[in-house]
PyMOL commands that place a pseudoatom at each C-alpha (Angstrom):
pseudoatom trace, name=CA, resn=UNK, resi=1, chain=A, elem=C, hetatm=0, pos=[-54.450, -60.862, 67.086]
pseudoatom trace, name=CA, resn=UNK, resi=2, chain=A, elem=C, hetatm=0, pos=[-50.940, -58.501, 67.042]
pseudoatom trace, name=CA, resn=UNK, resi=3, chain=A, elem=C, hetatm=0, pos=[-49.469, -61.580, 65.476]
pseudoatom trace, name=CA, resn=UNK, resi=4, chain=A, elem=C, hetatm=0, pos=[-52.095, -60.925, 62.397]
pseudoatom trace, name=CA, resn=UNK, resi=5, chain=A, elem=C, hetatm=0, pos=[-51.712, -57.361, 62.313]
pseudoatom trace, name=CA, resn=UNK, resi=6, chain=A, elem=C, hetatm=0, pos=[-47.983, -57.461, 61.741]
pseudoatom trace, name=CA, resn=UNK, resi=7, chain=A, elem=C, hetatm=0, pos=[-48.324, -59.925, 59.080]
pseudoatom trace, name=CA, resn=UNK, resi=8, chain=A, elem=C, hetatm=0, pos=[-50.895, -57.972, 57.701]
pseudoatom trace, name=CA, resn=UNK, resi=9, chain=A, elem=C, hetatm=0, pos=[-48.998, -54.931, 58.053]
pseudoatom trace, name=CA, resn=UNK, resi=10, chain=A, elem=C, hetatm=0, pos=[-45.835, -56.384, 56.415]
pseudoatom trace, name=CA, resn=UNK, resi=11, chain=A, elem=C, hetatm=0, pos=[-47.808, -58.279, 54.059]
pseudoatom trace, name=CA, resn=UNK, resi=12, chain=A, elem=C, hetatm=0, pos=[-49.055, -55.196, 52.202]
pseudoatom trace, name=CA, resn=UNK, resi=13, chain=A, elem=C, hetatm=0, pos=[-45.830, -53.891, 52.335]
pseudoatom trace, name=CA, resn=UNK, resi=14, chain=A, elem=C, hetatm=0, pos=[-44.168, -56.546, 50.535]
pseudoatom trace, name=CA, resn=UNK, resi=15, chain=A, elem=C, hetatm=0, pos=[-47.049, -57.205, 48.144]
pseudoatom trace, name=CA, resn=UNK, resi=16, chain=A, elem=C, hetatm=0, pos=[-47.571, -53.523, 46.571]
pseudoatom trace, name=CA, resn=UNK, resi=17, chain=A, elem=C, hetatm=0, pos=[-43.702, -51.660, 47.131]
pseudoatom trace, name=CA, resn=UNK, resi=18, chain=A, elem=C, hetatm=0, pos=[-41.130, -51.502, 44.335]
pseudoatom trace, name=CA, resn=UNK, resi=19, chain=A, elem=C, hetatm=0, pos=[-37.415, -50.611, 44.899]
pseudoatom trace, name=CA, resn=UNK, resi=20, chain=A, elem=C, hetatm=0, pos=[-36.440, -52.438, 47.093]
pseudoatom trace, name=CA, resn=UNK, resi=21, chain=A, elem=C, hetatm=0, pos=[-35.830, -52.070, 50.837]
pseudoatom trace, name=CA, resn=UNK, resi=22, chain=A, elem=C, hetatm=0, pos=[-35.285, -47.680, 50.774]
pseudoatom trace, name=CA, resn=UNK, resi=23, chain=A, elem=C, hetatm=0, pos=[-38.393, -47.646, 48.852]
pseudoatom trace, name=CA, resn=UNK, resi=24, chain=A, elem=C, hetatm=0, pos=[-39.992, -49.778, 51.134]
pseudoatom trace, name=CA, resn=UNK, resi=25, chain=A, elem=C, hetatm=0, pos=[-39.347, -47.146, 54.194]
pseudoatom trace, name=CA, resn=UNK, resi=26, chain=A, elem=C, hetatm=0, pos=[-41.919, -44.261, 53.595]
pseudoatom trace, name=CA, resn=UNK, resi=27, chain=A, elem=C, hetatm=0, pos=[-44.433, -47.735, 53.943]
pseudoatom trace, name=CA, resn=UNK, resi=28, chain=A, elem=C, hetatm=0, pos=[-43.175, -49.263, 56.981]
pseudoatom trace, name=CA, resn=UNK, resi=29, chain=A, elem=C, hetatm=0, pos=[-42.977, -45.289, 58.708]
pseudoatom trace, name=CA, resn=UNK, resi=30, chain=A, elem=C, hetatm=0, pos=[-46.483, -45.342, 57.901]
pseudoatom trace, name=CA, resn=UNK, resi=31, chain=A, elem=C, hetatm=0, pos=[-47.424, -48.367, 59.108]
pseudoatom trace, name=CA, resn=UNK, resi=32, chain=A, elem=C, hetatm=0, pos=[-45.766, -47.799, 62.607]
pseudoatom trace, name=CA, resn=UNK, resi=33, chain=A, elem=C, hetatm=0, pos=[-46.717, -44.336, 63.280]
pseudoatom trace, name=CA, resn=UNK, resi=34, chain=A, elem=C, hetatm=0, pos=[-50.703, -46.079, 62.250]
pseudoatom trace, name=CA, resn=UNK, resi=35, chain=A, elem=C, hetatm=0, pos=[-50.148, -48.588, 64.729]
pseudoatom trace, name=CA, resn=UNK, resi=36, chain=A, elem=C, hetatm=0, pos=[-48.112, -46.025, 67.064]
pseudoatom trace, name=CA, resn=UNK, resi=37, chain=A, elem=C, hetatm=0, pos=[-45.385, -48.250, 67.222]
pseudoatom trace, name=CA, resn=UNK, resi=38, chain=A, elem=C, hetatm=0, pos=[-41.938, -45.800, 67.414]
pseudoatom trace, name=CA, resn=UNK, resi=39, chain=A, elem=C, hetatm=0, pos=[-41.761, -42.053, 67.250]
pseudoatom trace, name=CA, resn=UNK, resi=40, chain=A, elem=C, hetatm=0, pos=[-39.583, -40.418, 64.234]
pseudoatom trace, name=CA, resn=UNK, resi=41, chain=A, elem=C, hetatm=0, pos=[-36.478, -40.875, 65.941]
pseudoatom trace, name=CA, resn=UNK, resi=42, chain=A, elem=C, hetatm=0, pos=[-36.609, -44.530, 66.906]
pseudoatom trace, name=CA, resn=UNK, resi=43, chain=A, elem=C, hetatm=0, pos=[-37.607, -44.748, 63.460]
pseudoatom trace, name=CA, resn=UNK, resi=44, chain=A, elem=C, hetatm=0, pos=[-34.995, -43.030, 62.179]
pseudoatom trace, name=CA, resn=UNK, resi=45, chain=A, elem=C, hetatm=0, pos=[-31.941, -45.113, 64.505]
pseudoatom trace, name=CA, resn=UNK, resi=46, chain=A, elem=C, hetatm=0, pos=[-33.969, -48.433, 62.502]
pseudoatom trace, name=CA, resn=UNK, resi=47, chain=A, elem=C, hetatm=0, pos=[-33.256, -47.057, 59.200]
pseudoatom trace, name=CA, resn=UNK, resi=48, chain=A, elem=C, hetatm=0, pos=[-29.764, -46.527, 60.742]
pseudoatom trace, name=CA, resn=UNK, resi=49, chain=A, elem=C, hetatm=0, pos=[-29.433, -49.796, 62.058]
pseudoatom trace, name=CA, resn=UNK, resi=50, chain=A, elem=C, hetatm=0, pos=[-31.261, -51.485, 59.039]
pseudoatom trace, name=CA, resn=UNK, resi=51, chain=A, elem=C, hetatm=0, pos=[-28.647, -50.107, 56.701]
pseudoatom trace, name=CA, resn=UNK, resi=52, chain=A, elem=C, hetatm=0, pos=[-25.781, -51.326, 58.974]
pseudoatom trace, name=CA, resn=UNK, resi=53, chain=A, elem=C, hetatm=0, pos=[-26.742, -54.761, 59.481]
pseudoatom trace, name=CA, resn=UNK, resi=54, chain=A, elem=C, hetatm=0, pos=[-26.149, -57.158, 56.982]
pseudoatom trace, name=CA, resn=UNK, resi=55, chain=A, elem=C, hetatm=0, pos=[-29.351, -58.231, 54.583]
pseudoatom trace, name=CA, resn=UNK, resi=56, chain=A, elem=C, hetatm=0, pos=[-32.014, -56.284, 52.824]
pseudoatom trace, name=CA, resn=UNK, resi=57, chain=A, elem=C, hetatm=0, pos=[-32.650, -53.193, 54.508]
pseudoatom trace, name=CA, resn=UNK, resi=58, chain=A, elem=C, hetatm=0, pos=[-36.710, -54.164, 54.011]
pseudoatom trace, name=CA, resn=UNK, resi=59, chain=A, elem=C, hetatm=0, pos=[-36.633, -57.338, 55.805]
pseudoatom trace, name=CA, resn=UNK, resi=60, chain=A, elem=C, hetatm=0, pos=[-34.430, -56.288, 58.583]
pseudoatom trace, name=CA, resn=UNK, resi=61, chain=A, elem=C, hetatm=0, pos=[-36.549, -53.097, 59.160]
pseudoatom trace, name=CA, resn=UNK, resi=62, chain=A, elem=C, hetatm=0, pos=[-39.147, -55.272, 59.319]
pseudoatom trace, name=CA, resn=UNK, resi=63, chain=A, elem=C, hetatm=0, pos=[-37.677, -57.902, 61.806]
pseudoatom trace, name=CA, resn=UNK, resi=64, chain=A, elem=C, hetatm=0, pos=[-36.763, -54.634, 63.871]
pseudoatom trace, name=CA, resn=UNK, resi=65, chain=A, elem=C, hetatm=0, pos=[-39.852, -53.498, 64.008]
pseudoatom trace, name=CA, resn=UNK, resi=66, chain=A, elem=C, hetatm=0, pos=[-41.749, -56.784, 64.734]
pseudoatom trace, name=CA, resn=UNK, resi=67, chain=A, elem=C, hetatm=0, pos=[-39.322, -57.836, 67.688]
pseudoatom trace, name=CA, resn=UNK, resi=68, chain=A, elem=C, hetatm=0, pos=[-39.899, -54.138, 69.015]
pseudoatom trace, name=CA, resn=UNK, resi=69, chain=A, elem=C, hetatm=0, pos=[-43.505, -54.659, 68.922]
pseudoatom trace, name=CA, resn=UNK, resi=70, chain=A, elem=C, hetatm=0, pos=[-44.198, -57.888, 70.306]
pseudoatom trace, name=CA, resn=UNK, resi=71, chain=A, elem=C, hetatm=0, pos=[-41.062, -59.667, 70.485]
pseudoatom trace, name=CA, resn=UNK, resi=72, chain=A, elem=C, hetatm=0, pos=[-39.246, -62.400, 68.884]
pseudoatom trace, name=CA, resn=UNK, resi=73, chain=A, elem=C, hetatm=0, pos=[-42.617, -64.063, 67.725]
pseudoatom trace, name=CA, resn=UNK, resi=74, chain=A, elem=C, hetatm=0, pos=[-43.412, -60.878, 66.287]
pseudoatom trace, name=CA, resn=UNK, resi=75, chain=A, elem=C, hetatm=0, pos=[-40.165, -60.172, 64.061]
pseudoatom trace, name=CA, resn=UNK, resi=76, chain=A, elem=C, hetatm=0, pos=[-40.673, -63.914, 62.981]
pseudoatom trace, name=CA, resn=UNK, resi=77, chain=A, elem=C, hetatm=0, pos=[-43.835, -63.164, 61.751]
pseudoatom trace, name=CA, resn=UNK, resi=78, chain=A, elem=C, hetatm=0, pos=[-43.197, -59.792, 60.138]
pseudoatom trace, name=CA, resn=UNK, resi=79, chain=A, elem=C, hetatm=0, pos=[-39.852, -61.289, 58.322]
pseudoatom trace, name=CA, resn=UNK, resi=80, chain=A, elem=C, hetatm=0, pos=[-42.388, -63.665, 56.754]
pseudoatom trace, name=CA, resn=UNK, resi=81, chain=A, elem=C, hetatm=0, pos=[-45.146, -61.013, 56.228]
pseudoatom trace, name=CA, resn=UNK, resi=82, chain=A, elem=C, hetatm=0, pos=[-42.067, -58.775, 53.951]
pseudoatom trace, name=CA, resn=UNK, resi=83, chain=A, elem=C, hetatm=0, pos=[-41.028, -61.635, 52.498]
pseudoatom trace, name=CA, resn=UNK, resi=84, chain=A, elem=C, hetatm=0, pos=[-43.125, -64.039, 51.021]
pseudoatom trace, name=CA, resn=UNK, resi=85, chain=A, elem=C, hetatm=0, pos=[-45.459, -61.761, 49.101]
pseudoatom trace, name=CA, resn=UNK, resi=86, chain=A, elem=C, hetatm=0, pos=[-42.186, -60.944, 47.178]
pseudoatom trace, name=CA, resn=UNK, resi=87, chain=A, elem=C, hetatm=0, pos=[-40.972, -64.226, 46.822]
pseudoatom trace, name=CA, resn=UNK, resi=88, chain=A, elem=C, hetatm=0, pos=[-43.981, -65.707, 45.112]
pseudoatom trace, name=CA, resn=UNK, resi=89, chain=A, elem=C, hetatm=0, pos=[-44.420, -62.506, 42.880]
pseudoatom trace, name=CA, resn=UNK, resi=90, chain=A, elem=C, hetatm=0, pos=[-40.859, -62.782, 41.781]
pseudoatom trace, name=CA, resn=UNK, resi=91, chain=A, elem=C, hetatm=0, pos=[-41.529, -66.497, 40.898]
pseudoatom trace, name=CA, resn=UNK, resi=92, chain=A, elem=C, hetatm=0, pos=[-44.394, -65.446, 38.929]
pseudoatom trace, name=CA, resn=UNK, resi=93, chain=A, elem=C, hetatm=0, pos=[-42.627, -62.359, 36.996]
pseudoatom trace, name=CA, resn=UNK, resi=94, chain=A, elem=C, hetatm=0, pos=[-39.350, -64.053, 36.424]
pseudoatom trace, name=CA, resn=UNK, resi=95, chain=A, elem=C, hetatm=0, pos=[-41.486, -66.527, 34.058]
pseudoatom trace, name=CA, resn=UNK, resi=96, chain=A, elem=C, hetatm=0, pos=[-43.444, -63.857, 32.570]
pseudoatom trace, name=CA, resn=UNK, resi=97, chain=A, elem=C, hetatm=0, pos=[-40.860, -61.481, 31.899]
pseudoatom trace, name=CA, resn=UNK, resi=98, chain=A, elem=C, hetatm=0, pos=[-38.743, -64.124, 30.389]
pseudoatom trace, name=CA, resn=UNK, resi=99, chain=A, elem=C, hetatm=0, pos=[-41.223, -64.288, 27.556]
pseudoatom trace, name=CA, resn=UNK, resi=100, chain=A, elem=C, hetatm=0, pos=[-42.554, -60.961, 27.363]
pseudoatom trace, name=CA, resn=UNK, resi=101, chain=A, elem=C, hetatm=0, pos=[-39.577, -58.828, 27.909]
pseudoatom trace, name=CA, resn=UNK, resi=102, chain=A, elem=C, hetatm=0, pos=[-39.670, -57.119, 24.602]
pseudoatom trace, name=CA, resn=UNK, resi=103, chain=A, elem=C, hetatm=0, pos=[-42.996, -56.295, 24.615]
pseudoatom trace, name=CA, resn=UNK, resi=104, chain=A, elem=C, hetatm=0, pos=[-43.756, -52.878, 24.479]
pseudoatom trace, name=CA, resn=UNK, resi=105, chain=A, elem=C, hetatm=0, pos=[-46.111, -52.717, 27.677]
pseudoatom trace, name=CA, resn=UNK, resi=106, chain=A, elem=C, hetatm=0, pos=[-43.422, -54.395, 30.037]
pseudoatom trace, name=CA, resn=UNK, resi=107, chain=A, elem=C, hetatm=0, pos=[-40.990, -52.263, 28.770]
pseudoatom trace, name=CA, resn=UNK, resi=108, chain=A, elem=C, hetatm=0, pos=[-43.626, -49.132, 29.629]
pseudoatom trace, name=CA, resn=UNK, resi=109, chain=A, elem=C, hetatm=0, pos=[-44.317, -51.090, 32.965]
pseudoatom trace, name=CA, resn=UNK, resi=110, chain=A, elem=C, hetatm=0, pos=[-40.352, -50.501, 34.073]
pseudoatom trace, name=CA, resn=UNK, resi=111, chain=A, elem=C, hetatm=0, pos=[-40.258, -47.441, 32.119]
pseudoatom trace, name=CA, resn=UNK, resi=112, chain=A, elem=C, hetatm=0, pos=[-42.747, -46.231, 34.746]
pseudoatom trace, name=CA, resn=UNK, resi=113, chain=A, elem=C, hetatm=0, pos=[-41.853, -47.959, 37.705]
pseudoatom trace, name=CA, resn=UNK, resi=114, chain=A, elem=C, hetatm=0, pos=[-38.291, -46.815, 37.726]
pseudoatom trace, name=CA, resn=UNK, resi=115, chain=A, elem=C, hetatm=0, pos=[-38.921, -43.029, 38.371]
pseudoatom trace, name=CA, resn=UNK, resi=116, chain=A, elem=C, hetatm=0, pos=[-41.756, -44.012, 41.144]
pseudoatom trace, name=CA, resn=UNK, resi=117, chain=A, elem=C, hetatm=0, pos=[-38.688, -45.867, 42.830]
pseudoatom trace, name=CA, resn=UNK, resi=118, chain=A, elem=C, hetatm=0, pos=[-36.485, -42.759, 42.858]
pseudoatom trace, name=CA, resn=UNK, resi=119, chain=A, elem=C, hetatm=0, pos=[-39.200, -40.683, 44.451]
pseudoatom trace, name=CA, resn=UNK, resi=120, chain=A, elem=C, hetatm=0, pos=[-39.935, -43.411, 46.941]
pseudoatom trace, name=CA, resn=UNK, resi=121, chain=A, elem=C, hetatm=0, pos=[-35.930, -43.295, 47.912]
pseudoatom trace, name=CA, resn=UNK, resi=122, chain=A, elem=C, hetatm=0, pos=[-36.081, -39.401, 47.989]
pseudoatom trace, name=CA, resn=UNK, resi=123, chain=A, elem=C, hetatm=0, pos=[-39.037, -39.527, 50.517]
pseudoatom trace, name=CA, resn=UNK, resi=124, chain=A, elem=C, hetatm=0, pos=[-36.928, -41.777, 52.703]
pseudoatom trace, name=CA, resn=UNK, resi=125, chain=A, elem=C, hetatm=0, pos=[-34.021, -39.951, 52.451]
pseudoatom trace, name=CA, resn=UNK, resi=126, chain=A, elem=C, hetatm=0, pos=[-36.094, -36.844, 53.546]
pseudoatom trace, name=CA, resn=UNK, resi=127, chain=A, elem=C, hetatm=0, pos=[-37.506, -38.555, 56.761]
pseudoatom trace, name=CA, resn=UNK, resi=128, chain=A, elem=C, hetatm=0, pos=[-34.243, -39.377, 57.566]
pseudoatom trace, name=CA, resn=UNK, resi=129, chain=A, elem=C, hetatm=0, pos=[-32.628, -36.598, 57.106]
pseudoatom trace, name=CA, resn=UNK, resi=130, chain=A, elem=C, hetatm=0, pos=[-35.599, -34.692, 59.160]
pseudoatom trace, name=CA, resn=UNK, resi=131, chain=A, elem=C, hetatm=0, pos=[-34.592, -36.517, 62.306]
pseudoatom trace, name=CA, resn=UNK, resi=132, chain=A, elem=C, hetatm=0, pos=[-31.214, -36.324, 61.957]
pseudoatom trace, name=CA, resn=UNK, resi=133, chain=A, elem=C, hetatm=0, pos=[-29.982, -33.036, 60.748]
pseudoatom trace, name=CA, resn=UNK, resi=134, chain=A, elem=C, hetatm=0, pos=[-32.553, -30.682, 61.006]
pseudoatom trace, name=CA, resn=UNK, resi=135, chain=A, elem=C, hetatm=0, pos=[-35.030, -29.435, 64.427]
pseudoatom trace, name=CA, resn=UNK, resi=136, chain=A, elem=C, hetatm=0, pos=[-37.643, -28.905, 62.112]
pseudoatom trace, name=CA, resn=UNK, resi=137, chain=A, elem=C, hetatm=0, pos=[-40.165, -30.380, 59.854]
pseudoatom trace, name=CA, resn=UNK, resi=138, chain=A, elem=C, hetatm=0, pos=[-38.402, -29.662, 56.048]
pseudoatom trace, name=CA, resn=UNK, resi=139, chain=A, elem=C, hetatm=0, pos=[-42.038, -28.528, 54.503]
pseudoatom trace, name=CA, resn=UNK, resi=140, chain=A, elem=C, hetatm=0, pos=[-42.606, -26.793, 57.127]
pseudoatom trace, name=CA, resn=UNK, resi=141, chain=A, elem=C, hetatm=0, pos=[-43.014, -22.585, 57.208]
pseudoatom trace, name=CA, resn=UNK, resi=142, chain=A, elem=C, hetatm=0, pos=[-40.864, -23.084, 60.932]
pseudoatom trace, name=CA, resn=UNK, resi=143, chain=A, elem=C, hetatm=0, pos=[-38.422, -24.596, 59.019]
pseudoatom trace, name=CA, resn=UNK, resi=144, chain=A, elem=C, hetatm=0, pos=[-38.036, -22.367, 56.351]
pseudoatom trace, name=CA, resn=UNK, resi=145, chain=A, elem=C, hetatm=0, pos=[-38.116, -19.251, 58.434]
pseudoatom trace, name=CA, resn=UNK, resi=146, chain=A, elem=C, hetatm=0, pos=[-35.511, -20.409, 60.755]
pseudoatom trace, name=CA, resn=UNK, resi=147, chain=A, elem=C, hetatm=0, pos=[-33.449, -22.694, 58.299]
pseudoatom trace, name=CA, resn=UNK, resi=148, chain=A, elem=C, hetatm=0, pos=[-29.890, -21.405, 59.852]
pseudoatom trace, name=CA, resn=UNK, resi=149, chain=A, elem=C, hetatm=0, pos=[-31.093, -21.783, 63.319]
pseudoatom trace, name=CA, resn=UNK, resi=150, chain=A, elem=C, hetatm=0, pos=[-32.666, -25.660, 62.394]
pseudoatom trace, name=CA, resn=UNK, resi=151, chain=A, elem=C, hetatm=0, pos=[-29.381, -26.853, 60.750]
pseudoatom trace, name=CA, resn=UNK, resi=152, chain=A, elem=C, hetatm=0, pos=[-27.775, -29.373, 63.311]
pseudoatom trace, name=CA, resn=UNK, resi=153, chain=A, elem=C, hetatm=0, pos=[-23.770, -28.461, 62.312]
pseudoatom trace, name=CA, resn=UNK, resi=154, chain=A, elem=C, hetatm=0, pos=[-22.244, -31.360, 63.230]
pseudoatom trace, name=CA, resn=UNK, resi=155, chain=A, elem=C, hetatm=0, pos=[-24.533, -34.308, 61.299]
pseudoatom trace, name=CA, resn=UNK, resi=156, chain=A, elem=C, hetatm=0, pos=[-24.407, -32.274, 58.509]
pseudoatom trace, name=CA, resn=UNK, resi=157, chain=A, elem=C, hetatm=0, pos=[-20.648, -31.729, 58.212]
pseudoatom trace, name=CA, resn=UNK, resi=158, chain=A, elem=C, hetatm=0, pos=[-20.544, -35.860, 58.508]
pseudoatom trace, name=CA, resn=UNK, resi=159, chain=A, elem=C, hetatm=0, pos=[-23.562, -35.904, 55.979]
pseudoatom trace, name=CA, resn=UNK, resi=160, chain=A, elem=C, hetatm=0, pos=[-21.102, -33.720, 53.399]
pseudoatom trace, name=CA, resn=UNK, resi=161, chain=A, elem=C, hetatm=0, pos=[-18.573, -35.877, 53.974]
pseudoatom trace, name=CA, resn=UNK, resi=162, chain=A, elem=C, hetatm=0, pos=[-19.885, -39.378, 53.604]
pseudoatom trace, name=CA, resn=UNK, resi=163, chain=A, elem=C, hetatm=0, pos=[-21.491, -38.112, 50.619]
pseudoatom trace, name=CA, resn=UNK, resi=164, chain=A, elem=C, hetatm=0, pos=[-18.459, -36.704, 49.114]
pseudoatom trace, name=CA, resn=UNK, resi=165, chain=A, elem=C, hetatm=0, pos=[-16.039, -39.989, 49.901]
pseudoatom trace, name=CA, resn=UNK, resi=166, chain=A, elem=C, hetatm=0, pos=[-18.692, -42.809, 48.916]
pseudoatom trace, name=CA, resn=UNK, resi=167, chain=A, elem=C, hetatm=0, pos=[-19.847, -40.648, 46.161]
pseudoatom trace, name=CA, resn=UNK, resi=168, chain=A, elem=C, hetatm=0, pos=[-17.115, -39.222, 44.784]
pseudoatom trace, name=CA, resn=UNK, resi=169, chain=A, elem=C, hetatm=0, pos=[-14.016, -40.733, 46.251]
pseudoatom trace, name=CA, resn=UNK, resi=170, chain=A, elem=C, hetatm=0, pos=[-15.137, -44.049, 45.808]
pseudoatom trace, name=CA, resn=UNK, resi=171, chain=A, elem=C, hetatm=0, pos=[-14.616, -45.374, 49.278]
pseudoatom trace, name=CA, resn=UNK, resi=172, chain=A, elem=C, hetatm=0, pos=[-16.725, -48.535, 50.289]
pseudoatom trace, name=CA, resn=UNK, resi=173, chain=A, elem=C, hetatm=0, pos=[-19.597, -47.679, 52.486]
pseudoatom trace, name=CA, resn=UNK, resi=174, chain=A, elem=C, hetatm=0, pos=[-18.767, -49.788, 55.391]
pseudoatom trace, name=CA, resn=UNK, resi=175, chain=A, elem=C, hetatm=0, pos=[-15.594, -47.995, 55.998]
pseudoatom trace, name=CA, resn=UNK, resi=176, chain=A, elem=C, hetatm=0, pos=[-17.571, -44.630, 55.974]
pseudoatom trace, name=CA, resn=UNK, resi=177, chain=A, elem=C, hetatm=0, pos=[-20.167, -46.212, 58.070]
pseudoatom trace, name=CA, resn=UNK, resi=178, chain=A, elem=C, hetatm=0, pos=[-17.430, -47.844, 60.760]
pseudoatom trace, name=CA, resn=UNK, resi=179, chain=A, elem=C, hetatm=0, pos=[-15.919, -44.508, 60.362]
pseudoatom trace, name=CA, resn=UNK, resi=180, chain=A, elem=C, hetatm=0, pos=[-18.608, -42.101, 61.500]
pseudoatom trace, name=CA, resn=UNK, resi=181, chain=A, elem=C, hetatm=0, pos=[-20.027, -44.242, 64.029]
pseudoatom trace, name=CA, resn=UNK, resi=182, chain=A, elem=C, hetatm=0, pos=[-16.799, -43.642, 65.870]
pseudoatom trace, name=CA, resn=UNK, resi=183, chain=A, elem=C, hetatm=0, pos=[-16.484, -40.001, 65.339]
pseudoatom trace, name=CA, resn=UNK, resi=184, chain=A, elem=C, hetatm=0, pos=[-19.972, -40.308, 66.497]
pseudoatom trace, name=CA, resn=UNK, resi=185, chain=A, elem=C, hetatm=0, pos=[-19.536, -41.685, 69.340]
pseudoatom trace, name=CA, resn=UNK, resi=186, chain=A, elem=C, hetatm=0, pos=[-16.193, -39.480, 70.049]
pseudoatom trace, name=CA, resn=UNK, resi=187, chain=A, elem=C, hetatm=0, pos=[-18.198, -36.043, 69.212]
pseudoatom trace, name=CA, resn=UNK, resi=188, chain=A, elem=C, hetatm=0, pos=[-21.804, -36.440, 69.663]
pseudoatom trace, name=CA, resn=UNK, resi=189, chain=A, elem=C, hetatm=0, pos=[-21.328, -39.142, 72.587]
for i in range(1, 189): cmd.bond("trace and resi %d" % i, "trace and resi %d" % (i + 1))
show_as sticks, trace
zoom trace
């Protein structure tokens, strides 16, 4: 039966997200903190080690998630559950969309989809962020009242500066990544 709810679980997921593996996030928090899988911050260290490990961040979320709840049976079957719904879609699409491209209602279709995509990112980025360099909920009045006194100095100095050297700078992500987790593990250790 856990085996079914995983897939089921993942299943959805993969079946009715767009965007890819960030915008898949906000979906798979919900589905864990439903199931009471991992707190915030657990969560938070898999979207950490999700983005560090090499594949889509979706699908190895997902394996994370299944081998923490019921082992390796479990991230087997939530691997498929991500994956296949968007595998046979994509086989279906890529045929459709090959004819219909310029068609005014595709074009609509990824007119709207793209800006739904952004948002889902931005939510993820927010949860994230919650755990990691703030004490408090962001929409919260706590937070707001005592935004000085919920700003965690050292995350957010290495926040800044990823930012500004991937972003600006130009400097491949892994570096930053290999990077901060040793300054991490110097400073915050």
């Amino acid at each position: 039966m856990i085996y079914i709810t995983i897939f089921y679980m993942f299943f959805r997921i993969g079946a009715f997200s767009f965007g890819g593996g960030l915008a898949m996030l906000p979906l798979i928090f919900q589905g864990v903190q439903e199931f009471g899988i991992m707190s915030k911050e657990e969560f938070s260290n898999l979207v950490a080690l999700s983005q560090v490990t090499p594949g889509p961040v979706a699908v190895n979320a997902a394996t994370y998630v299944g081998f923490n709840f019921a082992g390796l049976a479990g991230a087997i079957v939530a691997t498929l559950g991500v994956t296949i719904p968007s595998f046979v879609i994509m086989l279906i699409v890529a045929n459709f969309v090959k004819r219909f491209y310029y068609s005014w209602p595709i074009r609509g279709i990824f007119t709207g989809i793209r800006p739904v995509t952004a948002g889902l990112i931005g939510a993820a980025a927010v949860m994230v962020a919650e755990t990691v360099l703030f004490n408090y909920h962001i929409f919260s009045l706590a937070f707001i009242i005592n935004l000085w006194d919920s700003i965690n100095p050292i995350p957010c100095l290495m926040f800044v500066v990823s930012f500004f050297f991937v972003a600006k700078m130009k400097v491949s992500p892994i570096f930053i990544i290999l990077g901060m987790g040793m300054i991490g593990a110097l400073v915050c250790g």
